[in-house]
C-alpha positions in Angstrom: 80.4 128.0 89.4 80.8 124.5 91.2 81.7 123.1 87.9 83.9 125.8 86.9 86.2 125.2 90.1 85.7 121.1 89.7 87.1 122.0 86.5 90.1 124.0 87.7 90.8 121.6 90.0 91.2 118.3 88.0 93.5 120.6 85.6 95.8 121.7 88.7 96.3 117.6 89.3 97.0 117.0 85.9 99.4 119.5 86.1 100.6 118.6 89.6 104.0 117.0 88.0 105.3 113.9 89.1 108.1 112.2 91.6 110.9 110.4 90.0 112.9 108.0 93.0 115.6 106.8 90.7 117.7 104.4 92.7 121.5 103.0 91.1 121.7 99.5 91.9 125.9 99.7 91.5 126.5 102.3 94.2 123.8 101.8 96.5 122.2 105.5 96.1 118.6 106.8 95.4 117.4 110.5 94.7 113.9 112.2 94.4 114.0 114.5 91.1 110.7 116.7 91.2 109.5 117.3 87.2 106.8 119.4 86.4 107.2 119.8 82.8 104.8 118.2 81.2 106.7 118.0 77.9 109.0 115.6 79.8 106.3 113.4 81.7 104.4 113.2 78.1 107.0 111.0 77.4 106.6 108.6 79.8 102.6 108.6 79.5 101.2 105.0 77.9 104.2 103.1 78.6 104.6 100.2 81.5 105.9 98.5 84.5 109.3 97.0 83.5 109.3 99.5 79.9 113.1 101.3 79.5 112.9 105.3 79.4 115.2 106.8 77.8 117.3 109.6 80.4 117.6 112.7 77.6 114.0 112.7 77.2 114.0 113.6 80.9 116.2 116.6 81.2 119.6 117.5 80.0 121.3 115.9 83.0 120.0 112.5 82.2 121.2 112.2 79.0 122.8 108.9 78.3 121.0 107.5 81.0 118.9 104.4 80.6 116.2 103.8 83.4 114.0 100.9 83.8 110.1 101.6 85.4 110.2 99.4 88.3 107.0 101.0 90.0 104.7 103.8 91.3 102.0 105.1 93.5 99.3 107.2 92.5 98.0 110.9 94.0 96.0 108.9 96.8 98.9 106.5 97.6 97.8 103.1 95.4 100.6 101.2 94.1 100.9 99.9 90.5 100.4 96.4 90.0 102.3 95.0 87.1 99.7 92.8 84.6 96.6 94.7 85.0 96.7 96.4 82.1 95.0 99.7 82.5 95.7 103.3 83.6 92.4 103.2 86.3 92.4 102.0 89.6 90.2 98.9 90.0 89.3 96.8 92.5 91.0 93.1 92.3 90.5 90.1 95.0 93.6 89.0 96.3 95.0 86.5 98.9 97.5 86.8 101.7 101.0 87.4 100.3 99.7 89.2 96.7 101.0 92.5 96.0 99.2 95.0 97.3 97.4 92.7 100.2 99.3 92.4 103.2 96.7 89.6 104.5 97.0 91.2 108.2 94.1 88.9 110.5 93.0 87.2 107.1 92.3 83.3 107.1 94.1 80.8 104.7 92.2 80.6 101.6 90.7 84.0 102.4 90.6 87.0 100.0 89.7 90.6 100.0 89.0 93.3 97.1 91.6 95.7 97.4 92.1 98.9 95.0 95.2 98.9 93.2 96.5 101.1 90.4 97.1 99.5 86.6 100.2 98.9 85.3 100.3 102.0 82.8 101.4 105.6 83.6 99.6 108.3 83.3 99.2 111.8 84.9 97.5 109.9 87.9 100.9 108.6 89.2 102.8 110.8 91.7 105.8 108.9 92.2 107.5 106.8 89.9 110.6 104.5 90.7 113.0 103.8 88.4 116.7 101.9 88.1 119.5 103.3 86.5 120.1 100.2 83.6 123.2 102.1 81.7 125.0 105.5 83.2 125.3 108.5 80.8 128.4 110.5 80.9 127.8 113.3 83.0 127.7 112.3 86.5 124.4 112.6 88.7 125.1 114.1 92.5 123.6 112.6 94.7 123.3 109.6 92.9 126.6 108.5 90.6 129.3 110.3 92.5 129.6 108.2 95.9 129.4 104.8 96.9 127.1 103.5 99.9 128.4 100.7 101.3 126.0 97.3 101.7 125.1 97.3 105.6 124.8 93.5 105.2 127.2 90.9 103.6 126.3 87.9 101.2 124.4 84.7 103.5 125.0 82.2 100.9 127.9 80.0 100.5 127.9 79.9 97.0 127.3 83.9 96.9 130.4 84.4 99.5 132.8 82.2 97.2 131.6 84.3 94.3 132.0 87.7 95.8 135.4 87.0 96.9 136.4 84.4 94.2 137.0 81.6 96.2 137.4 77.6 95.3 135.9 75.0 96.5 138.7 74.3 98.7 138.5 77.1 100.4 136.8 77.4 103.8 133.7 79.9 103.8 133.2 80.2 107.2 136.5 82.2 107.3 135.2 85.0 104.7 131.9 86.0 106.3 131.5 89.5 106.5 131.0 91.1 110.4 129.0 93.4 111.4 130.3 95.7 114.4 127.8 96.8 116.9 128.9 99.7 119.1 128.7 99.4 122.9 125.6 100.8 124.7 127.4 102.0 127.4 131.5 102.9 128.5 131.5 99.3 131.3 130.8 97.3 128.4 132.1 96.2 125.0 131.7 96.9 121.5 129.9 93.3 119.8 130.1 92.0 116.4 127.0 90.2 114.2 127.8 87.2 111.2 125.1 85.8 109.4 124.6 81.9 109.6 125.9 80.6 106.8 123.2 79.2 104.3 123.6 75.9 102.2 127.5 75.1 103.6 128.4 71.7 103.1 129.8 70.0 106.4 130.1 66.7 107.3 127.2 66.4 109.6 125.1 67.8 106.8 127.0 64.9 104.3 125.8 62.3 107.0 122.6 63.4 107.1 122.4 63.5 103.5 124.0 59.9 103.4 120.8 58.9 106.0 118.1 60.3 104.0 119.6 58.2 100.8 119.8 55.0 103.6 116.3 55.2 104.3 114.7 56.2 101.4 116.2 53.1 99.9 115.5 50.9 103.0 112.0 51.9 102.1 112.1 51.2 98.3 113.3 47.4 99.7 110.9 46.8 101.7 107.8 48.2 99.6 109.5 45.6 96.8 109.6 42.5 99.6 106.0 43.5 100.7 104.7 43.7 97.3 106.4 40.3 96.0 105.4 39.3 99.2 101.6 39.9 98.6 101.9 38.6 95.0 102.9 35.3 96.5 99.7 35.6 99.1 97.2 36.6 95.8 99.0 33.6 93.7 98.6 30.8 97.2 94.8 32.4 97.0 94.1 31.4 93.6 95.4 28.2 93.8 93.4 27.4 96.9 90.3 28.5 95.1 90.5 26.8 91.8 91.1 23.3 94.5 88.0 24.6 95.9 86.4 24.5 92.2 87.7 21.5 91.4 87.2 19.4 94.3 83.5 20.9 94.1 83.2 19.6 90.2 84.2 16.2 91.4 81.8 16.0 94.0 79.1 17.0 91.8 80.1 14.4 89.3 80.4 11.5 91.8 76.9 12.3 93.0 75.2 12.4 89.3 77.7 9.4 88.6 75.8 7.6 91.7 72.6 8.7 91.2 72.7 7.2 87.2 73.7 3.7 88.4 70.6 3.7 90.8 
C-alpha cells in the first residue's frame, strides 16, 4: 500500500507541469505562462542552459517565437547551474561569489558544498526562464503589446553618447537621464537623482593621467641610473680585486726571487 501511494505520488510530480517566466528584453516585460501539457514540455526535456526553443512547439500563441533557456529552479527551489552537465542535483564546493553560493559569514579562500541543480531540463524543473530572441507575429499580452519604461538611465559616458548619438564634442554631462523623486510631505519639495557619470574624460582626470605617465617614467630613469650606477660599482670591484691578485702574485714572486739568491 505504502508503495502504491509512493508510486502515485512521484507520477503526480512528473505530471505537476512546469512555470515558463518568459521575459522580452526590448520592451521591458515578463509573464508567467502555466503549461501542463506534457506533449509541450516533452519538447523541452534533454536540452540546456543557453539551447533556443522554438515558440510553436509551445502552444499556438507562441508560434514564430524564438526563446532562449536562460535558467530554472527545480520543485524544492535549486537553481540550474550552467556546465554541470546532468539532469540530478549534486552537491558541488563553491567559494564566495559562485553561482549558487552567496558566501554570507564565509572566509576568503573558504568553500562550502552546496546542492545545485544540472544544467539539463527535465520534469524536475518547476520554473523555467526564458528571453524572447525573435517575436512571432501574433502579439503576446502582457508581454509584446506595451512598453515598460527603464527606471534607470545609461551610467557610462560612452553608453550615454551611444543611446542618444552623440559626438565626441558633445558634452555628456548635459544628457544624463534624471530621476524625479516625489516629495514626502506638502512643506517640502519634489527632488531629482543623476547617476555619476562613469569613465568621463575631464581635465583633472587628463592631469592625472599626464602624472601617472610623469612618474612611471621618472621611475623607469632612475631604475636605469641606479642600475648603470651599480654596474660601474661591480666593474670599480673587479678591478680592485684583480690589483689585489696581482699585487699578491708579485709579492709572492719577490719572496721566492729572494729566497733563491740566498
Amino acid at each position: 500500500a505504502d508503495s502504491g501511494a509512493a508510486d502515485s505520488r512521484l507520477a503526480s510530480l512528473a505530471h505537476a507541469g512546469m512555470k515558463l517566466n518568459i521575459a522580452n528584453p526590448s520592451t521591458g516585460c515578463q509573464k508567467l505562462f502555466d503549461i501542463d501539457d506534457e506533449k509541450k514540455l516533452r519538447t523541452l526535456y534533454d536540452r540546456r542552459l543557453a539551447s533556443e526553443v522554438d515558440g510553436g512547439d509551445l502552444g499556438d500563441e507562441f508560434t514564430g517565437y524564438i526563446f532562449k533557456v536562460m535558467g530554472g529552479q527545480d520543485k524544492q527551489g535549486f537553481a540550474m547551474k550552467q556546465g554541470v552537465l546532468t539532469a540530478d542535483r549534486v552537491r558541488l564546493m563553491m567559494a564566495k561569489g559562485d553561482q549558487g553560493c552567496r558566501g554570507y559569514g564565509m572566509r576568503k579562500g573558504e568553500r562550502y558544498r552546496k546542492a545545485c541543480r544540472g544544467c539539463i531540463i527535465s520534469h524536475n524543473i518547476a520554473v523555467l526562464h526564458l528571453i524572447i530572441v525573435k517575436k512571432g507575429d501574433n502579439e503576446i499580452e502582457g508581454l509584446t503589446d506595451k512598453q515598460i519604461p527603464r527606471r534607470l538611465g545609461p551610467k557610462r559616458a560612452s553608453k550615454i553618447r551611444k543611446l542618444f548619438a552623440l559626438s565626441k564634442d558633445d558634452d555628456v554631462r548635459k544628457y544624463v537621464i534624471r530621476r524625479e523623486i516625489p516629495a514626502k510631505s506638502e512643506d517640502k519639495k519634489p527632488k531629482s537623482k543623476a547617476p555619476k557619470i562613469q569613465r568621463l574624460v575631464t581635465p583633472i582626470s587628463l592631469q592625472r593621467k599626464r602624472h601617472r605617465l610623469a612618474v612611471k617614467k621618472a621611475r623607469q630613469v632612475k631604475a636605469k641610473e641606479n642600475a648603470a650606477e651599480y654596474q660601474k660599482l661591480i666593474a670599480q670591484r673587479k678591478k680592485e680585486s684583480r690589483e689585489k691578485k696581482a699585487e699578491k702574485l708579485s709579492q709572492r714572486k719577490s719572496q721566492r726571487s729572494s729566497r733563491a739568491e740566498d
